[in-house]
N, C-alpha and C positions, 0 to 999 in steps of 0.2 A: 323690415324684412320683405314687406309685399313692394314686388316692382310694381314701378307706376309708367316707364315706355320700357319700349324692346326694339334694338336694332340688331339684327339678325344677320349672322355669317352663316354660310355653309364650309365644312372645310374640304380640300381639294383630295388631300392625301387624308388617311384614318390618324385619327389623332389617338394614341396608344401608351401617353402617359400615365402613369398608375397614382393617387394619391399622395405616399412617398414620395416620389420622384419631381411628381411637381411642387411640393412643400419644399423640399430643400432645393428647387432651381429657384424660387421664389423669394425664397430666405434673403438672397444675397443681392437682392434687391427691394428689402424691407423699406419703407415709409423713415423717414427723420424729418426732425423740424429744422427751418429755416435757419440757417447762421445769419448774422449779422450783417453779411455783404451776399445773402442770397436772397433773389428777385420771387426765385419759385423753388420749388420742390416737389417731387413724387415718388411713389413706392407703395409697394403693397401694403396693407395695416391685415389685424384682422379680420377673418372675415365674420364670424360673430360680431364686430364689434367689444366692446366692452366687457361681455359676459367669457366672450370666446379667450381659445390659447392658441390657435392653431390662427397661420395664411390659407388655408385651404379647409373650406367645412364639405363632406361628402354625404351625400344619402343619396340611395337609389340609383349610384350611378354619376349620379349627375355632381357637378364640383363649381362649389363657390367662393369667387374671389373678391378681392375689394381692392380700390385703391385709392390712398388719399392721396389729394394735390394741395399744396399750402402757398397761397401770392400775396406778396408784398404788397400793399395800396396804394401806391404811390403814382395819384395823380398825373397825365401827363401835362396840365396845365401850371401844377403850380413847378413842375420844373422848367417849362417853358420860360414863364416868368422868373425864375433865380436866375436861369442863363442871361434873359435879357435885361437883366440887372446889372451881373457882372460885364457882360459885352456892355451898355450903357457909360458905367464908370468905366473901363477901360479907355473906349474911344475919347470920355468926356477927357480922361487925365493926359494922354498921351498923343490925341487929337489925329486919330488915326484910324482905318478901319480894321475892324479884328476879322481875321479871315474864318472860313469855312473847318479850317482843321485845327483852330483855336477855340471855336464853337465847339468843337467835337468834343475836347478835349476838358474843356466846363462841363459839359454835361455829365460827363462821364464823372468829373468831382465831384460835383453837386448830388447824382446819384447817390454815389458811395458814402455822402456825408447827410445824407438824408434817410439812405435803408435803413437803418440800425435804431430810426424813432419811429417807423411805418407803422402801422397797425397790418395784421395780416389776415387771412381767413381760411378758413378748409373747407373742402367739399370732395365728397367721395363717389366712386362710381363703382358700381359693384355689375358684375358676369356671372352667366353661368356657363358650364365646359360640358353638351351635352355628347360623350363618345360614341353612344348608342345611337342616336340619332345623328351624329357629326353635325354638330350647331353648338355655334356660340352667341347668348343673346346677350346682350348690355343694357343694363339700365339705362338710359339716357337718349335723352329725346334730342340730342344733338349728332352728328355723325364724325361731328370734327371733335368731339369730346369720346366718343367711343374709339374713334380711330387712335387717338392717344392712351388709352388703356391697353389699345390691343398693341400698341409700337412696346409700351411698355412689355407688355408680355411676351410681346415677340425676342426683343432680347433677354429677356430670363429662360426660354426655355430654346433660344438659338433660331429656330425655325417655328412661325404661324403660317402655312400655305391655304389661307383663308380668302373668300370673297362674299361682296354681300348676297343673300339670297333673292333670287330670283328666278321667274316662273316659266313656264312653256308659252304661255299667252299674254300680253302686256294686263295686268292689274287692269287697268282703267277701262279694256274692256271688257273684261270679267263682270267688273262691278256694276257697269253700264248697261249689260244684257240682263244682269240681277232684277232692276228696276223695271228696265223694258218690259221683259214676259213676267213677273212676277212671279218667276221661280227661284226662290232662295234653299240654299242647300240644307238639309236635316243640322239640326242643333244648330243653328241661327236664328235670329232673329234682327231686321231692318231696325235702327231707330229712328229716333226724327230728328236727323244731323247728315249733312252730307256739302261736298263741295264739289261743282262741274265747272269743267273748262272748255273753252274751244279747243276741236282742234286745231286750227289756223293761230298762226303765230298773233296774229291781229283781232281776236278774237277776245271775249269777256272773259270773266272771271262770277258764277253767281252763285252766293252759298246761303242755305237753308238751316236754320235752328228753331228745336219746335214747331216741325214741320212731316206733316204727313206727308210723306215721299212719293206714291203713287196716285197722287193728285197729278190732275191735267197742266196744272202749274207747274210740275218739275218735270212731266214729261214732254210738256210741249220746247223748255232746252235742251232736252235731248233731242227730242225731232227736228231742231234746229241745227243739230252737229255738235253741243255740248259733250264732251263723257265724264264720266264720274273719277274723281281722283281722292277723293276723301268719303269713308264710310261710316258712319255709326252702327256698332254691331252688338249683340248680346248674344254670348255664348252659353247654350244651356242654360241654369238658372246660376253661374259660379259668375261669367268676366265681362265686364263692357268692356269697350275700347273701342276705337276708331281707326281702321284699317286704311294708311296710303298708297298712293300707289307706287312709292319706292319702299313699298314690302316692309315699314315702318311699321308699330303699333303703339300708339297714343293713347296715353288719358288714362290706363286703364285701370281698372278699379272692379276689386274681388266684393260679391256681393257680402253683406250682414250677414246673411243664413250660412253661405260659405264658410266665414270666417269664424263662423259659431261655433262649428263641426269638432273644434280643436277646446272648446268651453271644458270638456269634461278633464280635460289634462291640467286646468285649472291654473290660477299664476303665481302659486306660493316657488314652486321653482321654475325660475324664469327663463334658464338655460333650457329645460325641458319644455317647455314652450314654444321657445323661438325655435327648436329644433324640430319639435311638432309641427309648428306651422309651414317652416323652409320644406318639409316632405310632403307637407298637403301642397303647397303651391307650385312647387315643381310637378306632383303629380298630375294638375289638372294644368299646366301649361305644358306637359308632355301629350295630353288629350288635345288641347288647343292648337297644336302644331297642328299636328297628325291628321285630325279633319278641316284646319283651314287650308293647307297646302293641297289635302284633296279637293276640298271644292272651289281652289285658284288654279287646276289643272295640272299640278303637279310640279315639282320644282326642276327647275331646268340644270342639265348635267354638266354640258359641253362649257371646256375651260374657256 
């Protein structure tokens, strides 16, 4: 339940689906498993998971989705190899060479006669649909793995007029001046993690772990023309995570005491649980927007 990154859309137009509505656009692009001569597959599952009945779990507004993707394992080397078996014995029997669209056309059998003993896997990515605020965050620390959730949902509900979020001031020099004057904004706190880059194309790359940050040591690459593009931060006493400068967030992780908060709901019902805790952790990542985006200068409008 507790996400662990967030890649973050703003959406362009209001996004004015109602619960309903987007359960049954969803529906009809449910989750299956792989057939036999299928490489890959995707589709929404639950978003409870297991416990859940519903594509869509709602509280506060805010709407949760999931989606499984299931791939075939199927090695490119060992087909590499079957082909050059069969091209091998071809050439050897008929003393010839086997062209390019003969090759194609192995592989392609070889495929089809190999999927169906593959071993396969799943992995799921789960969103949340924030209307009030117009944001969509994704779990997943990949952008090319978010972007495929969101292609998905874009054809289930026809139209996403979404982009990633982004700020009035570039990130990296936000986070830069942070360090510089040692003024960090209310309910932050710096950790000792950070990564600075030149700005020159030809320039280094040096990053800090376990590292007190406003030491002469990290300022002095700054005053060399470094800026900061990766941050370690701790929000109030609930969220670490690591703030990039493509408005990512990383790593992160709801503190012990946080996660406590929901103890009294206790785990003899587990649905009542996971639903307690999806309303605390949307809660305080509705706070975490709201005061990072003000102290990154605010989110930028213009399409």
């Amino acid at each position: 339940m507790w996400f662990k990154n967030l890649t973050i859309y703003r959406f362009n137009k209001p996004f004015s689906i109602d619960t309903e509505q987007l359960e049954q656009a969803l529906t009809s692009f449910s989750f299956t498993p792989c057939s036999s001569q299928d490489v890959s597959k995707l589709g929404f599952s639950k978003a409870l998971g297991k416990l859940g009945q519903t594509l869509v779990h709602s509280a506060n507004g805010i709407h949760l989705i999931s989606m499984t993707k299931e791939e075939k394992l199927l090695p490119a080397q060992v087909v590499k190899e079957a082909v050059d078996e069969k091209v091998a014995q071809i050439e050897d029997q008929e003393n010839r060479k086997v062209t390019k669209k003969e090759k194609d056309a192995f592989k392609e059998d070889i495929i089809a006669t190999l999927l169906p003993r593959a071993f396969s896997r799943r992995s799921q990515i789960k969103a949340l649909i924030m209307p009030e605020q117009q944001l969509i965050a994704v779990d997943s620390s990949s952008a090319t793995k978010a972007e495929e959730m969101l292609a998905l949902l874009r054809k289930a509900i026809g139209s996403l007029p979404i982009v990633p979020v982004s700020f009035t001031a570039p990130i990296e020099n936000t986070l830069t001046s942070w360090l510089e004057t040692s003024e960090i904004p209310a309910s932050f706190e710096v950790q000792d993690e950070a990564e600075l880059k030149s700005i020159s194309d030809e320039g280094g790359i040096v990053r800090f772990k376990q590292q007190e940050l406003f030491e002469e040591e990290v300022l002095a690459h700054i005053a060399s023309g470094k800026q900061v593009h990766k941050l370690a931060l701790h929000f109030g006493q609930s969220i670490a995570f690591v703030l990039q400068s493509d408005a990512s967030l990383k790593r992160l992780k709801f503190s012990e005491e946080f996660r406590a908060i929901n103890d009294e709901v206790g785990n003899e019902d587990p649905m009542a649980r996971m639903d307690a805790d999806y309303a605390l952790m949307c809660g305080e990542l509705k706070a975490l927007f709201e005061s990072l985006f003000k102290a990154l200068g605010g989110i930028e409008q213009a399409e």
